[in-house]
C-alpha positions in Angstrom: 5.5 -5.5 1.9 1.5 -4.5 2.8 0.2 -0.8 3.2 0.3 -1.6 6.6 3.9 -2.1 7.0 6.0 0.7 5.0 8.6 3.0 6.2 12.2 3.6 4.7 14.6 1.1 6.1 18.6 1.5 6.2 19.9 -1.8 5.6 23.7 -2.3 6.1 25.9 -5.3 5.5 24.9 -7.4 8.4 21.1 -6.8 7.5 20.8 -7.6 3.5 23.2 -9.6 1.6 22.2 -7.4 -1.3 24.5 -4.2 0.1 27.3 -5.7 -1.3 26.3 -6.5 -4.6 27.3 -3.5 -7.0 25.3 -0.3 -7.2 24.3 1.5 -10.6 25.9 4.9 -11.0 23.9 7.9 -11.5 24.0 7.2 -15.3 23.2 3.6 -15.2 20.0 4.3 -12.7 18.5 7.0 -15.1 18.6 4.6 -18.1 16.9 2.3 -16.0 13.3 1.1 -16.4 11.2 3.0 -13.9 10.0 0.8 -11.1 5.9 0.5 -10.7 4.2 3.3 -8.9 4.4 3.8 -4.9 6.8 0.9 -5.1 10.9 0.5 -4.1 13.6 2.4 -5.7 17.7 2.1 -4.5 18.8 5.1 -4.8 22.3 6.1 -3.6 23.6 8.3 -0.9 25.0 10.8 -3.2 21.6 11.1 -4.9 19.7 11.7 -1.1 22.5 14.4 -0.9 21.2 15.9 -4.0 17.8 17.2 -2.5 19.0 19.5 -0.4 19.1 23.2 -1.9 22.8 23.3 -0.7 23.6 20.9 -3.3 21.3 21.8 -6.1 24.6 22.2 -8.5 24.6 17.9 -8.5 21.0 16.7 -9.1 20.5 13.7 -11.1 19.6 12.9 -14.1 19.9 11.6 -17.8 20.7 14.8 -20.0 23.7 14.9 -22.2 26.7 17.5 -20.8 26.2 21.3 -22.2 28.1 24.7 -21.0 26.2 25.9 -18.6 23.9 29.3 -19.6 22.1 31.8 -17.2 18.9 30.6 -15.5 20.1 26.9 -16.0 22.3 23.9 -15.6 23.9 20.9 -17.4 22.9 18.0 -16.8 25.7 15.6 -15.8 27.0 13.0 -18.8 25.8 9.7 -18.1 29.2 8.3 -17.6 29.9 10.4 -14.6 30.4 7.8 -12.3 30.1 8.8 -8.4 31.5 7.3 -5.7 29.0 3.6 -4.6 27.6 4.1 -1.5 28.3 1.9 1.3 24.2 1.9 2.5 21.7 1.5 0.0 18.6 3.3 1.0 15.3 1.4 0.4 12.7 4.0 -0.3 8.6 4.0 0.5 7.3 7.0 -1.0 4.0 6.5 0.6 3.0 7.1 4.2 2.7 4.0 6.5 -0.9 3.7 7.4 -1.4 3.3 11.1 -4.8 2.0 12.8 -6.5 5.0 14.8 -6.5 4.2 18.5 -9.7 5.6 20.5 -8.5 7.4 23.6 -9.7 5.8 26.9 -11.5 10.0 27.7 -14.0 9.6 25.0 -16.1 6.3 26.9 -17.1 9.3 29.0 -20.6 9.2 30.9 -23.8 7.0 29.3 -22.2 6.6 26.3 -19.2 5.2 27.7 -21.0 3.2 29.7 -23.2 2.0 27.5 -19.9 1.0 24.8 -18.7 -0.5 27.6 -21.0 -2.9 28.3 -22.1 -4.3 24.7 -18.2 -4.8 23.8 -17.7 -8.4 25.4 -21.2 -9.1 24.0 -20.4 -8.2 20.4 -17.5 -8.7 17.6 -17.9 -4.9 16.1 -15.9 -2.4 17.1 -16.4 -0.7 20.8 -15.4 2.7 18.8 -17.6 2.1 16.3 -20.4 1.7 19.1 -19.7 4.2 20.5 -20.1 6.7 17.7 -23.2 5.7 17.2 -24.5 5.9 20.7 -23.7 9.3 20.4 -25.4 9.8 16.9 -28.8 7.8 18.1 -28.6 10.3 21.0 -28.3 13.5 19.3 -31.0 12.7 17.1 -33.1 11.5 19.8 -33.1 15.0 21.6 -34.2 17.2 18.7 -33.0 20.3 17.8 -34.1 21.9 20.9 -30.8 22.1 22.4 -27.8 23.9 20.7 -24.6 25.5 21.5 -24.1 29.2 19.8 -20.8 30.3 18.1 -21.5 33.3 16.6 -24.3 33.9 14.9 -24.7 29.9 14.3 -26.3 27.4 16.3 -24.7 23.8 16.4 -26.8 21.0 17.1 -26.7 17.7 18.2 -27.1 15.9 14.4 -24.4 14.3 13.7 -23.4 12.6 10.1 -21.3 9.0 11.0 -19.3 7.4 7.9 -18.4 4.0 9.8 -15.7 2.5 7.3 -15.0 -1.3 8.1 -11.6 -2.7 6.0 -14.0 -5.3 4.5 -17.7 -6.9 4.9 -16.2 -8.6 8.0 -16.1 -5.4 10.4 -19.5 -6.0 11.9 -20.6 -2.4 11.1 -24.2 -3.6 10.6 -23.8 -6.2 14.0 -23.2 -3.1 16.1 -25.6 -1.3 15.4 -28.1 -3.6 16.2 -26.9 -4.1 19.6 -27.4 0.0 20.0 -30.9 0.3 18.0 -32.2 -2.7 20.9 -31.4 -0.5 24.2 -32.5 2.8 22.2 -35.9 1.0 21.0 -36.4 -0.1 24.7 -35.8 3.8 26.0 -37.7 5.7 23.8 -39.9 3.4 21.1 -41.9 6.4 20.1 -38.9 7.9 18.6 -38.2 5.0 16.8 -40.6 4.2 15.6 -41.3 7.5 13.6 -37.4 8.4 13.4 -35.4 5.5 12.2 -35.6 5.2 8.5 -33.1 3.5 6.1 -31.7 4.4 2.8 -30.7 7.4 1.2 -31.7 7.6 -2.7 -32.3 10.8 -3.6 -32.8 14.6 -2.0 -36.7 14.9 -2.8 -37.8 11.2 -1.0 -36.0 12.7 2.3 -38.0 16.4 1.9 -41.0 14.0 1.4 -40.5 12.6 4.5 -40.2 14.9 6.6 -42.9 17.0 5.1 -46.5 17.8 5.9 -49.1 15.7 4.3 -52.5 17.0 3.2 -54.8 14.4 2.0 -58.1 14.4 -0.3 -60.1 15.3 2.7 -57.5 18.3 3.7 -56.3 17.0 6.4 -52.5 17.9 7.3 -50.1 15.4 8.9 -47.0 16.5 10.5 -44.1 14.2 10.5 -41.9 13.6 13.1 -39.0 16.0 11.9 -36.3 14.1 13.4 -35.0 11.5 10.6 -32.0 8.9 11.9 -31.3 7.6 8.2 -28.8 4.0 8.3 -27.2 3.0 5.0 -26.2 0.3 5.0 -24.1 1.0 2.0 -22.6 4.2 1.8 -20.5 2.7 -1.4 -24.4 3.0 -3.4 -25.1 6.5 -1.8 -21.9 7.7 -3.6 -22.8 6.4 -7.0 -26.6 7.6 -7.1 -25.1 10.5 -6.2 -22.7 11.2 -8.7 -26.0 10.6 -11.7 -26.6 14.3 -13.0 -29.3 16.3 -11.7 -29.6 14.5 -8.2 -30.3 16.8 -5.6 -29.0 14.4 -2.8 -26.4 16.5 -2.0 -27.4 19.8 -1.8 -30.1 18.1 0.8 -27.4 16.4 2.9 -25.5 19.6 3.5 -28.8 21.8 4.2 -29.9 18.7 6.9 -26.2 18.9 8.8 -26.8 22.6 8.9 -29.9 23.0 9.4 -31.3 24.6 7.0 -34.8 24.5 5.7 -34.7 21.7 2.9 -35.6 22.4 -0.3 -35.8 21.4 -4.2 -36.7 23.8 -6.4 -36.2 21.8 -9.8 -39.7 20.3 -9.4 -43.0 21.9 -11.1 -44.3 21.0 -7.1 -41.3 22.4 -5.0 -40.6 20.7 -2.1 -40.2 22.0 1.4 -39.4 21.0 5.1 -38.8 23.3 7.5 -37.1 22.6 11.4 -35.6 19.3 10.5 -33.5 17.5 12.4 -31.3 14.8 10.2 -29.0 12.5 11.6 -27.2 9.9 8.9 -25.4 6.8 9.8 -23.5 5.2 6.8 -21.5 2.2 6.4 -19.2 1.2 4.1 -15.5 -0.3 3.3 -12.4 0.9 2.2 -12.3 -0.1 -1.5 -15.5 1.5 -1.8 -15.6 4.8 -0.3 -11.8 5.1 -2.0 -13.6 4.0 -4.9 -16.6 6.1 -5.4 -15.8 9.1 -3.0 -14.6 11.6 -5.7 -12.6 14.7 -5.3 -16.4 16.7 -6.4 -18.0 15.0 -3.2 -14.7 16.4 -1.0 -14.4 20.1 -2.4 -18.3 20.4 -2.2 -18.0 19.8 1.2 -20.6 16.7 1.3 -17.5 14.4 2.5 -16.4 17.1 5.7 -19.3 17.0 7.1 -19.0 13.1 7.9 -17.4 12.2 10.9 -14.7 8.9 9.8 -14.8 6.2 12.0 -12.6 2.7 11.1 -14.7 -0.1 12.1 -12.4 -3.2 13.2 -14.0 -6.9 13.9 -13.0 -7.4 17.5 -13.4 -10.5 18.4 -15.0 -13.8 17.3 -17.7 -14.7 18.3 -19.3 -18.2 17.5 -22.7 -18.1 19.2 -23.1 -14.0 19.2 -23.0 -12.2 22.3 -25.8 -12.5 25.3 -26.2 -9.0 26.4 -28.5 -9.6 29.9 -32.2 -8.6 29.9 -31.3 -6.6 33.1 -28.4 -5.3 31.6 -30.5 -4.1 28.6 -33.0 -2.8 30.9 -30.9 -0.7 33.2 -29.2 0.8 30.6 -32.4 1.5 28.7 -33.4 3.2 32.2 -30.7 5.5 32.3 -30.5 6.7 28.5 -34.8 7.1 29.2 -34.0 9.7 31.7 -30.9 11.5 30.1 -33.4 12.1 27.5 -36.1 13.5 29.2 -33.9 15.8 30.9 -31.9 16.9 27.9 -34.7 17.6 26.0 -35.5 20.5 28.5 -32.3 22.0 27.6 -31.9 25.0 25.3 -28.7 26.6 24.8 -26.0 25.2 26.2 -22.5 27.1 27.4 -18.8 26.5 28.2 -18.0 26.5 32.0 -14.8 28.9 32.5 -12.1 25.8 32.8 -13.6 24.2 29.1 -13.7 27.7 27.5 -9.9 28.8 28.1 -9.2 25.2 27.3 -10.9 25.5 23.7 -9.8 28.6 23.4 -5.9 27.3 23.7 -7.5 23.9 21.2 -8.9 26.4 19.1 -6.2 28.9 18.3 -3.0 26.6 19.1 -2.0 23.4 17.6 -5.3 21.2 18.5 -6.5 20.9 14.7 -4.3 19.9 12.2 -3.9 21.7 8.8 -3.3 18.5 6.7 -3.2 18.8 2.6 -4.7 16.4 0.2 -7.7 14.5 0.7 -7.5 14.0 4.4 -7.0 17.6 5.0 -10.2 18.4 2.8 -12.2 15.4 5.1 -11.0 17.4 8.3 -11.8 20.8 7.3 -14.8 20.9 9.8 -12.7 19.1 13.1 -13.7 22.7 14.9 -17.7 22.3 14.4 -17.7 18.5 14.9 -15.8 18.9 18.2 -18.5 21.0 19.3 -21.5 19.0 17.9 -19.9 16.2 20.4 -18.9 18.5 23.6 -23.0 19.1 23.2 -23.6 15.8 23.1 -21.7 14.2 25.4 -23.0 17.5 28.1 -26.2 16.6 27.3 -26.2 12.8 28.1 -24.4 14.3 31.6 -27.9 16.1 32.0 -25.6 19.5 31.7 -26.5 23.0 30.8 -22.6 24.0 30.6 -19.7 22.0 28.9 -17.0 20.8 31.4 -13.5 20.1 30.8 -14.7 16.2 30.5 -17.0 16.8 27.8 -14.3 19.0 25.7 -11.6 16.2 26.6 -14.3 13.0 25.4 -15.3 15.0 22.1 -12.1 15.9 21.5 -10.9 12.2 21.7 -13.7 11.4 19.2 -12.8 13.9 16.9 -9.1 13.0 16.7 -10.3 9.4 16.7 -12.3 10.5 13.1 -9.0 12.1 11.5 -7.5 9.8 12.2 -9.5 7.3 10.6 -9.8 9.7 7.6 -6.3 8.9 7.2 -5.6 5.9 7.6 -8.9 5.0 5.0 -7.3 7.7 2.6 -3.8 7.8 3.0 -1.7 10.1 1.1 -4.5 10.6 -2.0 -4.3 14.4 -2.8 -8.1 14.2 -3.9 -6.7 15.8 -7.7 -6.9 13.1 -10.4 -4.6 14.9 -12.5 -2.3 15.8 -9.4 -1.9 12.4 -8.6 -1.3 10.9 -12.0 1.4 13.9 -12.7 3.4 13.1 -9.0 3.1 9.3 -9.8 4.6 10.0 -13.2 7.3 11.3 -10.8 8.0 9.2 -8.8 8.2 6.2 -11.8 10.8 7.9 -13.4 12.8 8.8 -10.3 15.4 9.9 -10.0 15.1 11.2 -13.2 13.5 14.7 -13.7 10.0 14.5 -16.4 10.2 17.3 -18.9 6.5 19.2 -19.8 6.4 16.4 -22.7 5.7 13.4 -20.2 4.1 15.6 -17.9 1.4 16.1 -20.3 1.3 12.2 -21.8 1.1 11.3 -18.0 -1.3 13.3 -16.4 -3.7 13.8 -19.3 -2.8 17.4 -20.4 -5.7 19.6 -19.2 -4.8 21.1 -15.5 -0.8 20.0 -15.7 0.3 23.4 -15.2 -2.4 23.8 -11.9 -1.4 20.5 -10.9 2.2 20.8 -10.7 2.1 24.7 -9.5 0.3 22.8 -6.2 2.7 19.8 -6.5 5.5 22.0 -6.0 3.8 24.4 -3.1 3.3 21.3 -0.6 7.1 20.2 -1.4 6.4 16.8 -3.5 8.2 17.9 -6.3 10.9 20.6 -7.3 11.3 22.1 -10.8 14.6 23.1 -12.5 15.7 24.3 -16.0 18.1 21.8 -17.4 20.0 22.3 -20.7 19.4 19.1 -22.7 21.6 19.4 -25.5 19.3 21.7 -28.2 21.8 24.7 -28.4 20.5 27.6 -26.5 17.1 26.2 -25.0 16.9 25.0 -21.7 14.4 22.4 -20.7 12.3 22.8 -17.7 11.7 19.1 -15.9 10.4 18.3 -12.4 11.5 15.7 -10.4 9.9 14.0 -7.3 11.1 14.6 -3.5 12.4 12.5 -1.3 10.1 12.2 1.3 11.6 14.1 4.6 9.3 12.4 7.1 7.7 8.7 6.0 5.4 9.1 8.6 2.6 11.4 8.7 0.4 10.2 11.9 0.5 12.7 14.5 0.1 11.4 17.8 -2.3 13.9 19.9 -3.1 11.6 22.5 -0.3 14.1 24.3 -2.8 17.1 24.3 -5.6 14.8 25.8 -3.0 13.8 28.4 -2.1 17.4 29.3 -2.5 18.7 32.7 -2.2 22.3 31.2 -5.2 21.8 29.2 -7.2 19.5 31.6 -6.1 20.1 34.7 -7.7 17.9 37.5 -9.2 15.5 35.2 -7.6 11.7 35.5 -6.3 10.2 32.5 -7.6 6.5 33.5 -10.6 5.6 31.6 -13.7 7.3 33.6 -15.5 3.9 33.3 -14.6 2.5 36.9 -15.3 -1.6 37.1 -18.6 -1.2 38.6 -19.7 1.0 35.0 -20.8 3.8 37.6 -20.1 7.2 35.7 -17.2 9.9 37.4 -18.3 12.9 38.5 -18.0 15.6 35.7 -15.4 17.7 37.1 -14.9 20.1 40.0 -16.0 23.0 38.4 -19.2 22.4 38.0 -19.8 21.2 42.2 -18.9 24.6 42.1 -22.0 25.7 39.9 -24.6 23.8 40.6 -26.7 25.5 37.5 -24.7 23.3 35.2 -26.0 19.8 36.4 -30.2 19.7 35.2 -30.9 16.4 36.4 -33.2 15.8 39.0 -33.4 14.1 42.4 -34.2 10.4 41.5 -31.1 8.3 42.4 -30.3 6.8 45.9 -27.3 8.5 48.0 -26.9 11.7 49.2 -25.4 13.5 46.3 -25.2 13.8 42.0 -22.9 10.7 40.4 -22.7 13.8 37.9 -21.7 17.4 39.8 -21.3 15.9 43.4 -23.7 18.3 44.4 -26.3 17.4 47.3 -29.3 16.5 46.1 -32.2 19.2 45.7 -29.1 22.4 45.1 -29.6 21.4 41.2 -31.4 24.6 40.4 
């Protein structure tokens, strides 16, 4: 059975032969040798009935019979035969993974449009595209624009981790499509923005510093930097060589912070940057080399996941039209002129009490282990991407369609942080100690195997956390030496095999966007929908100017020259 297709099955007679073949007693199963980790294990019904705290007085296990004392229990003697079940249970203790799906709501406006139209043309993945349309665009802008939340300004750099499940998921094939029609609107840009490779913190300072020369001259860069790496998997091993300074860098650039090293007899400085990063990589590395340092630093949240899948095959390429290229180089020309006039952006009435319900309801997950410590940020990203996708509508206020397509986006990315993690806890030792667990199951370990299994060091942390998010129980067992109970864990049963939240609901909601059609807003002749009613209603919101034919916005529906 792959990762891809796990779950706990109930087979009865008429399904497996094997149900009627004889079934170890308790006894018989706890002498038996362990199966490998995160693999199969019968176990019978009596034994699922064990878990429960209403039947804590009959857990399993291997320990010979004593009277029972205060503060503990026998074990049961091995030869304590229960009743065979009638339906073996086959057990997956790990969760199913489940490709992310990118809801239709996020190909909102140019960037939807833009997705749209390279997809036929191209084997990557449209969501892949797509994030980086937005990235290339963020970047593009500057830091000029900004949305406030507090005392902090979010900005339009975003950092894009595009994970492909092996060298065939045309990460580097999509981009090239998108560099092409952003080269054609705005070759200025990149020309002095788009670098590649990320090898340590001081070359990025460097570049974006100010250059004096013999003469004394000074040269001032370009302070936007769109860096592509190509291979994320390299990042994450220069980075983990002592003294590299990489990552302090990385998390000052997606704050945006002045970026500094101080380590160097000639301290480095760059002031008003404007970073964005585009990384790709594949699953077996970034499981590889991402290490639980990189996650509780907080270098790894501030990555926005997306899975990249091959889509298609392709023999001769794609042949993206030189008018097609053209047009939409046009359009993403003007959405950047315009947006790059914009300052601070706000929330139009409708988007703010929607957020506010996103925000302080059930619209970000609180997920443990390593996907949980991925998604800690879902709250700034989704507003990095409201401004984003706002801007490319030429808006000075976020509508409900901005909030709904960022939102999509950002459920797309933990989503994708999950399905390239899976249940990893991001603790070394915590995940040798539960494995250990789970081999012996359903036998309990005692503190003895606990510490040959998980190294020692950090067992008592480990297991104290272990047994706070329910994946394992401890109990005091008397074990036959007279007068000293034995304290062993054992591993759960898992209570839900599936851990992939669907909240394609909330994007569906009329409660939260009321008005707003859940169809794809790319109609078939790639012409964007109007933003949303609210803001025909404030005409402030929509900053584009007069410059297309008819008599009224394609993005407020107001008439043409009531913009301002």
């Amino acid at each position: 059975m792959s990762d891809l297709d796990t779950s706990t099955t109930i087979k009865g007679p008429e399904a497996d032969d094997t149900s009627s073949a004889s079934v170890p007693s308790v006894g018989e199963q706890a002498k038996a040798k362990p199966p490998a980790p995160n693999g199969k294990v019968w176990i019978s019904s009596a034994l699922r009935a064990a878990q429960p705290e209403a039947n804590k007085d009959k857990p399993p296990g291997n320990a010979p019979q004593s009277p029972p004392t205060t503060g503990a229990r026998a074990m049961p003697a091995p030869d304590d035969e229960q009743k065979k079940p009638e339906t073996p249970i086959e057990l997956i203790w790990e969760t199913p993974k489940v490709r992310p799906i990118l809801h239709a709501s996020a190909f909102h406006g140019l960037a939807g449009e833009i997705s749209q139209a390279i997809k036929p043309e191209t084997e990557a993945d449209v969501a892949g595209l797509l994030f980086e349309i937005l990235a290339a665009f963020g970047n593009a802008v500057g830091r000029a624009p900004y949305v406030s939340v507090g005392a902090v300004h979010q900005a339009a750099n975003l950092f894009v981790a595009k994970i492909g499940e092996t060298a065939k998921g045309r990460k580097g094939q999509g981009w090239a499509e998108v560099r092409r029609i952003f080269r054609r609107a705005d070759e200025q840009w990149a020309h002095a923005a788009i670098t590649s490779g990320l090898s340590s913190g001081e070359g990025l300072i460097a570049s974006l510093s100010e250059y004096t020369d013999k003469k004394g001259n000074v040269t001032t860069p370009d302070k936007r930097a769109l860096v592509i790496e190509p291979e994320m998997g390299k990042v994450l091993r220069v980075i983990g060589r002592e003294k590299n300074t990489l990552v302090d860098v990385v998390r000052d650039a997606w704050d945006g912070e002045i970026l500094r090293v101080k380590t160097r007899k000639d301290p480095l400085e760059a002031p008003d940057t404007h970073v964005t990063i585009i990384a790709h990589c594949t699953l077996e590395e970034v499981n590889k080399e991402l290490d639980d340092l990189l996650v509780a630093n907080g270098f790894a949240n501030r990555f926005l996941f997306c899975c990249a899948f091959r889509s298609r095959k392709l023999a001769f390429g794609g042949n993206l039209t030189e008018n097609t290229i053209q047009d939409l180089a046009d359009k993403l020309s003007e959405a950047l002129n315009v947006a790059r006039n914009i300052q601070e952006v706000t929330w139009s009435e409708p988007a703010r009490a929607t957020w506010k319900q996103l925000y302080e309801g059930t619209g970000f997950r609180e997920t443990t282990g390593l996907t949980g410590a991925i998604a800690a940020r879902g709250e700034a990203q989704t507003v990095r991407l409201c401004l984003i996708f706002a801007l490319l509508d030429g808006c000075r206020k976020i509508s409900l369609a901005h909030l709904r397509a960022a939102y999509a986006c950002w459920q797309y990315a933990e989503d994708s942080a999950r399905y390239v993690f899976g249940n990893r806890l991001g603790d070394p030792v915590e995940e040798r100690l539960l494995d250990a667990a789970r081999d012996a199951y359903p036998r309990g370990i005692d503190g003895t195997e606990q510490n040959r299994a998980a190294g020692g060091k950090g067992v008592p942390k480990a297991r104290k956390a272990l047994i706070a998010r329910g994946l394992l129980r401890e109990e005091r067992i008397l074990s036959g030496v007279a007068g000293h109970p034995t304290t062993f864990v054992f591993a759960t049963l898992p209570a839900d095999q599936s851990d992939q939240s669907d909240l394609s609901p909330l994007l569906d909601d009329p409660r939260l966007f009321p008005g707003i059609n859940p169809i794809n807003p790319i109609n078939p002749q790639g012409e964007r929908e109007n933003v949303s009613d609210e803001d025909a209603a404030d005409p402030v919101a929509c900053a584009f100017p007069i410059g297309a034919t008819g008599s009224r916005c394609l993005r407020c529906g107001v008439a043409w020259g009531k913009h301002r």
